[in-house]
C-alpha positions in Angstrom: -32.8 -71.0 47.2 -35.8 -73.3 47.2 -37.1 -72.3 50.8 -40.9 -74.4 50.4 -41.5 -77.2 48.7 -44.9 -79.1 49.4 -48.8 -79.7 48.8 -50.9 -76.3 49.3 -54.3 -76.5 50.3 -56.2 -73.7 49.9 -60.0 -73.3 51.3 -62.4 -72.1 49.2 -64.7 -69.0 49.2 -68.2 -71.6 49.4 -68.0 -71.7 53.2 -69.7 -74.9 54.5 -69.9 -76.1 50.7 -66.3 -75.8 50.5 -66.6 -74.7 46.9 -63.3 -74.5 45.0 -60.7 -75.5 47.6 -58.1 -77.6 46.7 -54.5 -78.5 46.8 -51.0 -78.0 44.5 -48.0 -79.0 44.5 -46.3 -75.1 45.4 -42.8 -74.2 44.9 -40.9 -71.1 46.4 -37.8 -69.9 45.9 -36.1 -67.0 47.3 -33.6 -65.3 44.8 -32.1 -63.2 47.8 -30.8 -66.6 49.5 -28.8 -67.7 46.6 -25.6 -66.1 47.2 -25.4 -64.1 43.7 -24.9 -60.8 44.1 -27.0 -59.5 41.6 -30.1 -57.4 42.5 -33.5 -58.3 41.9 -37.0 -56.9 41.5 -38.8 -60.0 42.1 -36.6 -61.9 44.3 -39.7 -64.8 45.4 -40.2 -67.3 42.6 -43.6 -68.9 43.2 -44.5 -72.2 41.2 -47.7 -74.0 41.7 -48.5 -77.1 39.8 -51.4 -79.3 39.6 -51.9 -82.3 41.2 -54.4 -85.5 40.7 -56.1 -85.4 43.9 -56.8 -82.1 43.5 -60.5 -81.0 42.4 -60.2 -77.8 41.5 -57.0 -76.7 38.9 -54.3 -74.0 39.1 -55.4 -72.1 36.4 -59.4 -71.4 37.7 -58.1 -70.5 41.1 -54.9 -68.7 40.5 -56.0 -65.5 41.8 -57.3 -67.4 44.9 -54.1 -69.0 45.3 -52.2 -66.2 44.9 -53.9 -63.8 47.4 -53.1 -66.8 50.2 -49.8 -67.4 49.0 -48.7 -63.5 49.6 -50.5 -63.4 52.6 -49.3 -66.5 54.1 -46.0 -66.3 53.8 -45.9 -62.8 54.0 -44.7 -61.9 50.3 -45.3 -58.6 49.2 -47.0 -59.4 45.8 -45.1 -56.6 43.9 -41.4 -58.8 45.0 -43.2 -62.4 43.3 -43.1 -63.8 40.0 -46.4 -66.2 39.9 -45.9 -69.1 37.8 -48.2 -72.3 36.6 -45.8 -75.4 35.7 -47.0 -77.8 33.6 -45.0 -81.1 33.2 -44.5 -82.7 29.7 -47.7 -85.1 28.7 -47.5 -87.7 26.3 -50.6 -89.5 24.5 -52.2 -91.2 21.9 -53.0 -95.3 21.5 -49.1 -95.7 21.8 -47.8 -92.7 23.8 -47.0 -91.0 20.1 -47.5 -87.4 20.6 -46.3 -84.9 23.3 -47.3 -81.6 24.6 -44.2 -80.1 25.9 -43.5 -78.5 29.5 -45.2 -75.1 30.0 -44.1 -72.2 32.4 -46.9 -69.9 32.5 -46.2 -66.4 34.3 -49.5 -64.7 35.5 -49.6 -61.4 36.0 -52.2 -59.6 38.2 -53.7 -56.6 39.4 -53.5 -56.4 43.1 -56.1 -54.6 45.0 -56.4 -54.5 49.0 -54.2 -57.5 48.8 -56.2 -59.7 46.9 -54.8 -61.1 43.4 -57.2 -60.1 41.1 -57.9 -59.9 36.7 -55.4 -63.1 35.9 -53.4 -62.5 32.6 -51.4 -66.0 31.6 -48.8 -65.3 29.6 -45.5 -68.3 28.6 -42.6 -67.5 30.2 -40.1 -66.9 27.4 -36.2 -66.7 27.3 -34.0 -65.2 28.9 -36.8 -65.0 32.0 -37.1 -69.2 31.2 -33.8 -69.5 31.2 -33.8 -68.3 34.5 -36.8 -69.7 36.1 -35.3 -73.0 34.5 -31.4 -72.4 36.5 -33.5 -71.9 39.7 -35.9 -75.2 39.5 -33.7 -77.8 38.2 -31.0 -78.2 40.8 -33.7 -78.1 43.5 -35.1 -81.1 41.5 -31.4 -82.8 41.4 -31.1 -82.2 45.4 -34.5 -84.0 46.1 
């Protein structure tokens, strides 16, 4: 069940320079609300994506994002599944090539309750699969 759906601004660690704060598009789901009665390790599903007005991108401040993420909206970091969406992009003169979608899980070592040592990795079936049955009906609802 899609419980948050909105832009995230984060602050950065620059203090009065503001360096590396942001905003994303962020995505959570909790598995525990959907009714199945299947048990699971990592019931949150937490999807960020990148936005244009954005300055700073998912990927160089996922740890960042992360660590504020858990904290929050009080996730315990061991019950989430971190993932980077990318949408499809198409160019070329005339639109001719495409780079698919991408669902990119990071992993992370969590110290003191901060998100640290990134490791992307694609999300690959039956995990996509998954991650795939969760998104797209919240996207048909909207």
């Amino acid at each position: 069940m899609l419980i948050h759906d909105d832009i995230y601004y984060w602050e950065g660690w620059g203090g009065k320079l503001k360096l590396a704060n942001g905003q994303c598009r962020l995505r959570i789901y909790d598995r525990r609300k959907s009714g199945e009665p299947v048990t699971i390790l990592r019931p949150f599903v937490v999807i960020v994506s990148d936005v244009p007005e954005s300055k700073m991108s998912i990927r160089s401040c996922a740890g960042h994002i992360a660590t504020k993420v858990a904290a929050e909206f009080g996730i315990n970091p061991n019950r989430m599944l971190f993932i980077e969406y990318y949408p499809p992009v198409r160019y070329g003169k005339k639109n001719e090539y495409k780079i698919d979608e991408q669902y990119i899980l990071v992993d992370f070592t969590w110290k003191e309750g901060r998100a640290l040592h990134p490791k992307w990795r694609p999300v690959n079936p039956p995990l996509l699969d998954t991650v795939k049955y969760i998104v797209e009906p919240a996207d048909d609802e909207a």
